[in-house]
N, C-alpha and C positions, 0 to 999 in steps of 0.2 A: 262561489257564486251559486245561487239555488240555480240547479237544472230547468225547475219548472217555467223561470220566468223566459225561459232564451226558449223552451216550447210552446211557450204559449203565443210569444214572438213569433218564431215560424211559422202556426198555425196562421195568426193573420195574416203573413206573408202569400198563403196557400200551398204550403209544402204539406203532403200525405200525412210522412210519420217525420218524427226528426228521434236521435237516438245519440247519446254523449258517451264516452269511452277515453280512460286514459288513453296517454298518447305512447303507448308502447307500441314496439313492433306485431307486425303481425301472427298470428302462432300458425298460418298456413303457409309464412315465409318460403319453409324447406321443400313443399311438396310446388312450391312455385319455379323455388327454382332448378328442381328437378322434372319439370315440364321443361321449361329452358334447356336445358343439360341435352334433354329428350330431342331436339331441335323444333318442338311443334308448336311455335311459336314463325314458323314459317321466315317470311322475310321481313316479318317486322324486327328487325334489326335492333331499336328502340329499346325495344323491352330488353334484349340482354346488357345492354350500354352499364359499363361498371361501376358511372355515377347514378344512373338509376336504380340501380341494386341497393347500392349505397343509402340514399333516400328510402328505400323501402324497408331497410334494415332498420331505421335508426331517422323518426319523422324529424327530429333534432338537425341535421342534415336541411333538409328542407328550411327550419325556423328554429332558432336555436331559443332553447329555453320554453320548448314547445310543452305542456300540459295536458292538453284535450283534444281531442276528436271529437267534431260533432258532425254528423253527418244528417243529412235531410232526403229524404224522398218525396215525387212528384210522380204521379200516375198519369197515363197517356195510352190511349189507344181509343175505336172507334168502331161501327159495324156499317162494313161494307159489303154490299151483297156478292158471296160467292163466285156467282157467275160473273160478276166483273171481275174478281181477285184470278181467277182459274182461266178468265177466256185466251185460249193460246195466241192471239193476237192482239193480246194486250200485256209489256212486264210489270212484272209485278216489283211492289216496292216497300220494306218492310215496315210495318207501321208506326214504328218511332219515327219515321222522316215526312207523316203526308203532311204534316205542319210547320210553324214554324221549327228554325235551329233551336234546339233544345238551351244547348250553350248561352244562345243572346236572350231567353230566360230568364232562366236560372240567375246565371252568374251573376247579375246585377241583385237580384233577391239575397242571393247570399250575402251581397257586400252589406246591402241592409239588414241583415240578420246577425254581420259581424258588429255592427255600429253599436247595437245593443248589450253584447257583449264587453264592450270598451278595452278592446287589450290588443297588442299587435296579432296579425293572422297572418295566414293564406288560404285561399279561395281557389279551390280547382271545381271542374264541370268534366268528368274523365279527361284529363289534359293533365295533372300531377303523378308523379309516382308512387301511387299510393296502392296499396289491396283492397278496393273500397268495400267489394262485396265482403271480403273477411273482415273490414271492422264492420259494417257496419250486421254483420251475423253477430259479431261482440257486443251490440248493440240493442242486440234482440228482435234486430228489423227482419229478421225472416232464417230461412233455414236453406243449405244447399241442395237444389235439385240433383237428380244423375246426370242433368242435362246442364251441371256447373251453372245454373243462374240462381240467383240470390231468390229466391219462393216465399212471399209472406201466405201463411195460411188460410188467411181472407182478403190476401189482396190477388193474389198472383205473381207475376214476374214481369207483367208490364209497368216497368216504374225507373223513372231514370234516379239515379242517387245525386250528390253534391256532400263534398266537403267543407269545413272550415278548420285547418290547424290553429292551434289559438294558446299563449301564455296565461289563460286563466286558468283558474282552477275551480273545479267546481267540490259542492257539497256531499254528493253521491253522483253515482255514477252506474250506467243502465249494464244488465249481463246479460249472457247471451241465450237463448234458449236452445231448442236442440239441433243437435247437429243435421237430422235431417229428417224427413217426413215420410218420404217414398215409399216406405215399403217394399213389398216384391213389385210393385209398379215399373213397367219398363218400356211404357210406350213412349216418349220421349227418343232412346235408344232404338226402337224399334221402326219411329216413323225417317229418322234418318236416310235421305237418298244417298247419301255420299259415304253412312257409314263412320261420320264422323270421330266417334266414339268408340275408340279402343277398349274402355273400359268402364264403367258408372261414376259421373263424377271425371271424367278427363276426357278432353276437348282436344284432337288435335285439329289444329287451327288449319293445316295444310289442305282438309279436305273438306271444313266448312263452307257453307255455300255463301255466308256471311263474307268473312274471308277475302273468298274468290272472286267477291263481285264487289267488293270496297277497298280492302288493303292491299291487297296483290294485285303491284302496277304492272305485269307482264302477261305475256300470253298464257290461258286458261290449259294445260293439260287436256289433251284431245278425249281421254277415258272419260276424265268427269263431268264435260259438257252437258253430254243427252241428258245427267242427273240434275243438273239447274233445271230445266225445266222452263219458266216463264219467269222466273226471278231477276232481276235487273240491277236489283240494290237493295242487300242483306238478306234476312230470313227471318220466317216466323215460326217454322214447323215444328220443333223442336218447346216452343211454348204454348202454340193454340191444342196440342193435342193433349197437355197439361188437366189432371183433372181438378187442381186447383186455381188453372186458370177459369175456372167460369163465375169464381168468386170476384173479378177483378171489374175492380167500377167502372172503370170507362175514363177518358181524361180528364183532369182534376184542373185543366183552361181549355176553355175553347181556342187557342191559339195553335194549340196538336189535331186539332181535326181536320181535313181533308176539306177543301172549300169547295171539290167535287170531287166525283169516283175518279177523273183520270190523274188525280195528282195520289191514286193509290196505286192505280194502275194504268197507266198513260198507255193509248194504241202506240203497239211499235213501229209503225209507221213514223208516229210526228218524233221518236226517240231515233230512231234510223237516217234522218234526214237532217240532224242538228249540225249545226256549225257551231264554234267557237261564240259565236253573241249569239246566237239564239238562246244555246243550251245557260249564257249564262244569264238573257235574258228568263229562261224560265225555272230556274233554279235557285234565283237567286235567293238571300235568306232563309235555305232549307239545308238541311243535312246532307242532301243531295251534291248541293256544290262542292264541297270537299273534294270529288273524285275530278272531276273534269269532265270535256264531253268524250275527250277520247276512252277512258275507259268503261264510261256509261254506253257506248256504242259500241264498242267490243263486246259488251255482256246482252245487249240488246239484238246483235247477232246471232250471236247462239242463243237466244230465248226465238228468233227466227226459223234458224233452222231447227228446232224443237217441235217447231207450230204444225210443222206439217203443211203448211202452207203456200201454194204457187205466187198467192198475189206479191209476194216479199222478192220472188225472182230479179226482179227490175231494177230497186235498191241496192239490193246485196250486189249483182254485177257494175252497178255503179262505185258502189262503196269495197270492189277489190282494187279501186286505181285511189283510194282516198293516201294522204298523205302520211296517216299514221301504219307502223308494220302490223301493230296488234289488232287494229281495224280490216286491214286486210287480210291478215291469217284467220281472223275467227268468219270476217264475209264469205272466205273463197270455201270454209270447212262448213257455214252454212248451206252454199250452195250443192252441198256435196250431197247434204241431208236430203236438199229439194228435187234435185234434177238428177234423175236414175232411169 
């Protein structure tokens, strides 16, 4: 199959870049799963599961008589002013989610992206076991940061990817460019509160702020609270202090934009006060719902007691008799912060 016609496909789908790649294993496999080994893959449990190894070994596993990797990028993000992202009474919330779920996107684009291709597939939206950012670096779609995200040189690293495994095969196939761009640059490493980074290029996951306020369903370690800061869900710091990120367009649908400043950064107030409907009335169709209200108010706590703020007193001793434990341990360690 010519490459060009399934890119030029995508294009009018509205994907970024799209990038095709035999369907071999990943050549960053080993160093993956020697982060595994490492345990800094935290309590996502998932990621070391021995059929997803399997799958990642060996995309064949997945779709048998698999050929190609094509993989597509979609850019996403927005300017919101500062003093809204930073006001300590208000969490902040990382810019892949002020919009719609990325997932109920994409996913659907791809299927039409597959239809053109005519050959059996599969269609992931990060939900397969796949290395996406290492194919799709095979790719040529971008080069690895010290900060492990996938950096195109004029786009950035605000970009979500998508797969298609697929039994076609194509005419040529795209290669990768370089392995990375950085230089002695280390402000990424540098702007880390938590320290994340052990080393350029390795993420241990246990002390991302990412992490700790979306995958990790239990209670937050009392050290690296004060280092959240205002955060509520994920993190951008580690990206915007990039200095390839100022090449990065901006969302590439208006459906990732923030339909106002508080769905970047909601007052912690109306976040502190959520119930079960509410939180799913306002969440819903966002990136956001994934977690639930209970760990969005655990995190929303301790972006409380961060604030330095009395008026939060009221809540938080409200929300030490709430029904969840992890709500109540981070309210009563808020109020620890407050009343001195």
């Amino acid at each position: 199959m010519n490459p060009a016609f399934v890119k030029a496909r995508a294009a009018e789908l509205g994907f970024s870049a799209c990038g095709i790649v035999p369907a071999q294993p990943s050549p960053h496999l080993d160093a993956y799963l020697r982060w595994i080994d490492a345990g800094m893959h935290g309590t996502m449990g998932y990621m070391a599961r021995p059929d997803r190894v399997a799958r990642r070994r060996d995309l064949n596993v997945i779709l048998p008589g698999a050929r190609a990797l094509i993989i597509v990028a979609l850019d996403y993000g927005a300017a919101v002013p500062a003093s809204i992202l930073t006001d300590p009474t208000r969490g902040r919330i990382a810019a892949y989610a002020w919009g719609v779920d990325y997932h109920d996107l994409i996913l659907p684009r791809l299927h039409l992206l597959a239809d053109a291709v005519a050959a059996p597939y599969k269609a992931y939206v990060d939900t397969g076991a796949i290395l996406e950012r290492s194919h799709a670096h095979g790719a040529g779609m971008g080069f690895f940061g010290k900060n492990t995200m996938l950096i195109h040189p004029r786009r950035g690293s605000t970009f979500f990817l998508g797969e298609i495994i697929t039994t076609a095969s194509f005419d040529t196939y795209d290669r990768p460019g370089r392995a990375t761009m950085c230089g002695t640059c280390t402000r990424c490493l540098n702007a880390c509160p938590t320290d994340a980074f052990p080393m350029p290029h390795v993420l241990d996951a246990r002390r991302c702020i990412s992490y700790l306020t979306i995958e990790h369903k239990g209670v937050i370690a009392p050290d690296l609270r004060p280092l959240l800061g205002n955060w509520v869900f994920g993190c951008d710091i580690c990206q915007d202090v990039c200095p390839f990120q100022r090449f990065a367009p901006g969302a590439a649908d208006p459906a990732f934009l923030p339909i106002d400043p508080d769905r970047a950064a909601p007052p912690l107030t109306d976040l502190l006060t959520l119930d079960a409907a509410s939180f799913a009335a306002r969440f819903a169709g966002t990136p956001v719902a994934r977690i639930g209200r209970d760990r969005l108010v655990r995190t929303a706590c301790i972006a409380a007691g961060n604030s330095r703020q009395p008026d939060f007193i009221p809540i938080l001793r409200a929300l030490q008799h709430d029904a969840v434990e992890i709500v109540r341990d981070s309210a009563a360690w808020a109020l620890s912060q407050l009343v001195k």
